[in-house]
C-alpha positions in Angstrom: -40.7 84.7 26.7 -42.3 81.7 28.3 -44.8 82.4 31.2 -44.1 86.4 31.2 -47.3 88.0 31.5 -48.5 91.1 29.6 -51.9 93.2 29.9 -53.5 94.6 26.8 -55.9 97.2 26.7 -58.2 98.1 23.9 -58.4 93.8 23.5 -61.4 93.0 21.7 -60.2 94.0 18.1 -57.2 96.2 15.9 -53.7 96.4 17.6 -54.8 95.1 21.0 -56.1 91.4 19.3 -52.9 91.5 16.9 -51.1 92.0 19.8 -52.4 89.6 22.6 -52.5 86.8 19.6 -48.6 87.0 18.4 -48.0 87.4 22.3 -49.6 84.3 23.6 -47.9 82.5 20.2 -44.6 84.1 21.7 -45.0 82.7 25.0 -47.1 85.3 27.2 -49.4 84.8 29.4 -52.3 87.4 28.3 -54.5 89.6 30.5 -57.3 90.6 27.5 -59.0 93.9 29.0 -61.8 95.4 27.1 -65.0 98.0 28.2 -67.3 94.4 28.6 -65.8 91.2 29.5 -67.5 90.0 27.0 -65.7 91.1 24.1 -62.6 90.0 24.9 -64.3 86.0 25.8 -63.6 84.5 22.7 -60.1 85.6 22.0 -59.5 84.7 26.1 -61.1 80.8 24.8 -59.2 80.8 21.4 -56.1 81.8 23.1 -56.6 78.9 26.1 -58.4 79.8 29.5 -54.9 78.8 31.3 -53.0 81.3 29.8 -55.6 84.2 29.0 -57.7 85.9 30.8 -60.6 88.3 30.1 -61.2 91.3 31.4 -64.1 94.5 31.6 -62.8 97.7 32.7 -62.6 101.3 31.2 -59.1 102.4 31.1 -60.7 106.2 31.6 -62.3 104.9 35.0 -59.3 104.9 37.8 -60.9 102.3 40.0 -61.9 99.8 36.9 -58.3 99.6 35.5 -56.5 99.3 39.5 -58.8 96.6 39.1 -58.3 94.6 36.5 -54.5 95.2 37.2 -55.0 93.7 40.2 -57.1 90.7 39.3 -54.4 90.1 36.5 -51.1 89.8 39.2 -54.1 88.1 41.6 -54.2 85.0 38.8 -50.9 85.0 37.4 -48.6 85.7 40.5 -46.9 88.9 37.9 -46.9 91.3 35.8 -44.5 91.5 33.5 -45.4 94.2 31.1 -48.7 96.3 30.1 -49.4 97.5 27.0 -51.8 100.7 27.1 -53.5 100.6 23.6 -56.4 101.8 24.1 -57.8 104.6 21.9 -60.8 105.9 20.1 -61.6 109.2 17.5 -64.4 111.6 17.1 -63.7 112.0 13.5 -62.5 115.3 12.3 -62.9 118.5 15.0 -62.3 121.1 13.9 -61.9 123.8 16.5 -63.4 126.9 15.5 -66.6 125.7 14.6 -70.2 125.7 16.3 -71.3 122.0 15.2 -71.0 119.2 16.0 -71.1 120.1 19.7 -67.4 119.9 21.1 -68.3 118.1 24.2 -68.8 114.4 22.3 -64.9 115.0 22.7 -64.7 114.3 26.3 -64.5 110.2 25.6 -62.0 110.6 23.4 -59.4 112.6 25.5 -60.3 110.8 28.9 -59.5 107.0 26.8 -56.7 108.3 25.1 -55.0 110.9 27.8 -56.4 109.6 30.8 -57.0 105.8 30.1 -53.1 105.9 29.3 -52.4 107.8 32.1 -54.6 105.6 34.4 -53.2 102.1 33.3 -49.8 103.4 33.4 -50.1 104.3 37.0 -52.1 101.1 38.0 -49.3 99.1 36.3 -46.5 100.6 37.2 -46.0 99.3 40.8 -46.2 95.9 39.5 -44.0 96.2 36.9 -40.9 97.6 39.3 -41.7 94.6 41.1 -40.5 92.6 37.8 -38.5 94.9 36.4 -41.0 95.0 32.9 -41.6 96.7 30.5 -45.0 99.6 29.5 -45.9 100.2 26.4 -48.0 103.0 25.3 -49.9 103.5 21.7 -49.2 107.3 20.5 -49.7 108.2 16.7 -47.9 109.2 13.8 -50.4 112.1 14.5 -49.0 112.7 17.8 -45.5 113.6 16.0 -46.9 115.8 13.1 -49.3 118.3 13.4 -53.2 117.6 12.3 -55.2 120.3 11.2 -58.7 120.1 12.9 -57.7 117.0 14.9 -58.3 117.2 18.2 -57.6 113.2 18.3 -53.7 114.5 17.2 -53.5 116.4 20.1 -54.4 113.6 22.5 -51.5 111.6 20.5 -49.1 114.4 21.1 -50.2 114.0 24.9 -49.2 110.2 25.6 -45.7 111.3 23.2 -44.9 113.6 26.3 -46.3 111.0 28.7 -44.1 108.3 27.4 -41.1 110.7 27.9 -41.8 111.8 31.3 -42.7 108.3 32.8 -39.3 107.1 31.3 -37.8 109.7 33.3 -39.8 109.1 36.1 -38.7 104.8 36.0 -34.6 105.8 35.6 -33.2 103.4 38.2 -36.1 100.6 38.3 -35.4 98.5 35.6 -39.0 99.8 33.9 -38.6 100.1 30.3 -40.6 102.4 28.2 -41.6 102.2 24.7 -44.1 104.4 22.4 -45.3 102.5 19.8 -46.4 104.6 17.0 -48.5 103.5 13.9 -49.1 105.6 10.9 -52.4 104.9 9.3 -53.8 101.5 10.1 -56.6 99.7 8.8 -58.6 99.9 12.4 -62.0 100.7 13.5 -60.7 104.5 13.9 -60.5 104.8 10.1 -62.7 107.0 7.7 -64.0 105.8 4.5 -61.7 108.3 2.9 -58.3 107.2 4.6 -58.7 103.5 4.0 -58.5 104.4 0.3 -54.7 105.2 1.1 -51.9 102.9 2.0 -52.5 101.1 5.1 -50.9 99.1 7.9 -52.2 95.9 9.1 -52.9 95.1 13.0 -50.4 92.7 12.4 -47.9 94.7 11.4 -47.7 96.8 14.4 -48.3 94.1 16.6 -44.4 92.9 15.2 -43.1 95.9 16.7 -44.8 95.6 20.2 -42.8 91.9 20.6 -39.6 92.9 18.9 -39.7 95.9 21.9 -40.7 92.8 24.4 -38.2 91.3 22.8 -35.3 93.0 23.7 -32.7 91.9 26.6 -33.6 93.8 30.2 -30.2 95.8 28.6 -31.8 97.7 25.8 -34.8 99.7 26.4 -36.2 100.7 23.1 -37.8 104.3 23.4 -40.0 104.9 20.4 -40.8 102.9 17.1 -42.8 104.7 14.2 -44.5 101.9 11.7 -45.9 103.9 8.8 -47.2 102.0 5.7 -45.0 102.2 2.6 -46.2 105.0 0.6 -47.5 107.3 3.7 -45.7 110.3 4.0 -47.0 112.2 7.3 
């Protein structure tokens, strides 16, 4: 996997660090992209200014992702595959409810519907161009229902993304894979669910390469990673 290069939203910390780490050890050249530049500095210096590059753009902001999409084939000649990671939560919302006010929602489904949407689109040229390869993070949550989760439903949005792009890249070369992760000890976590079984960054960042891994033959569609012990 020498030289390929791969974009990683959602950089500075969890799944997107895990990720852009065992990438560069694999071979990648890594685009780091993160609201502020500055977040994702010191991973783009750990990692080696020649082979990493930092990047501020919000993935829910059409124009800031084109962007940094752009700068990343601008100073690496490629693209080679782009993983859209980038997610937040609102904590529980429940829908029937007066408080809290719904519309501290709206971040939440334009990062995780729209950012997805947005860096898939902005990659997508690119990556016909190399024949690569677009990853997307859903959720267990966006294969079983959540009660009072609105942050489920946005999950169950990019599960139906992933499908319809696939369809969409037939013929290119483009390979699609929806990376789910049961519960993960990230940022997104309650107090309460990080007294249950767990998943480490790590673990899911495994299952991005082994799908990076995979000959330009075999396009794997979906992987769930739940921790042992979780049973929805």
């Amino acid at each position: 996997m020498d030289d390929r290069v791969l974009l990683v939203t959602g950089a500075s910390r969890g799944l997107g660090a895990a990720t852009a780490r065992l990438a560069a050890a694999s071979g990648f050249k890594v685009a780091l992209v993160a609201r502020k530049a500055e977040s994702v500095t010191p991973l783009a210096a750990e990692l080696g200014e020649d082979r990493a590059l930092a990047l501020g753009a919000d993935v829910g902001d059409w124009p800031s992702i084109a962007a940094a999409v752009d700068e990343t084939v601008a100073r690496f000649g490629r693209l080679d595959a782009a993983f859209a990671n980038a997610g937040i939560g609102v904590g529980t919302s429940f829908f029937g409810d007066d408080d809290p006010d719904p519309r501290a929602w709206e971040p939440m489904v334009r990062t995780n519907v729209l950012g997805a949407a947005y860096t898939a689109r902005a990659a997508l040229p690119a990556l016909r161009e190399s024949a690569g390869h677009l990853l997307i993070t859903g959720s267990v949550a966006g294969r079983y229902i959540r009660n009072a989760s609105l942050y489920s439903v946005t999950k169950w949005a990019v599960t139906g993304m992933a499908g319809a792009i696939r369809e969409e890249a037939v013929g290119t070369g483009v390979r699609i894979t929806l990376i789910n992760p049961g519960m993960t000890d990230t940022a997104i976590l309650s107090d309460e669910q990080r007294t249950k079984p767990t998943l480490h960054p790590d673990d899911i960042a495994r299952a991005v390469l082994y799908a990076l891994s995979q000959p330009p033959s075999v396009d794997v569609n979906e992987i769930m990673v739940r921790p042992t012990g979780q049973v929805l």
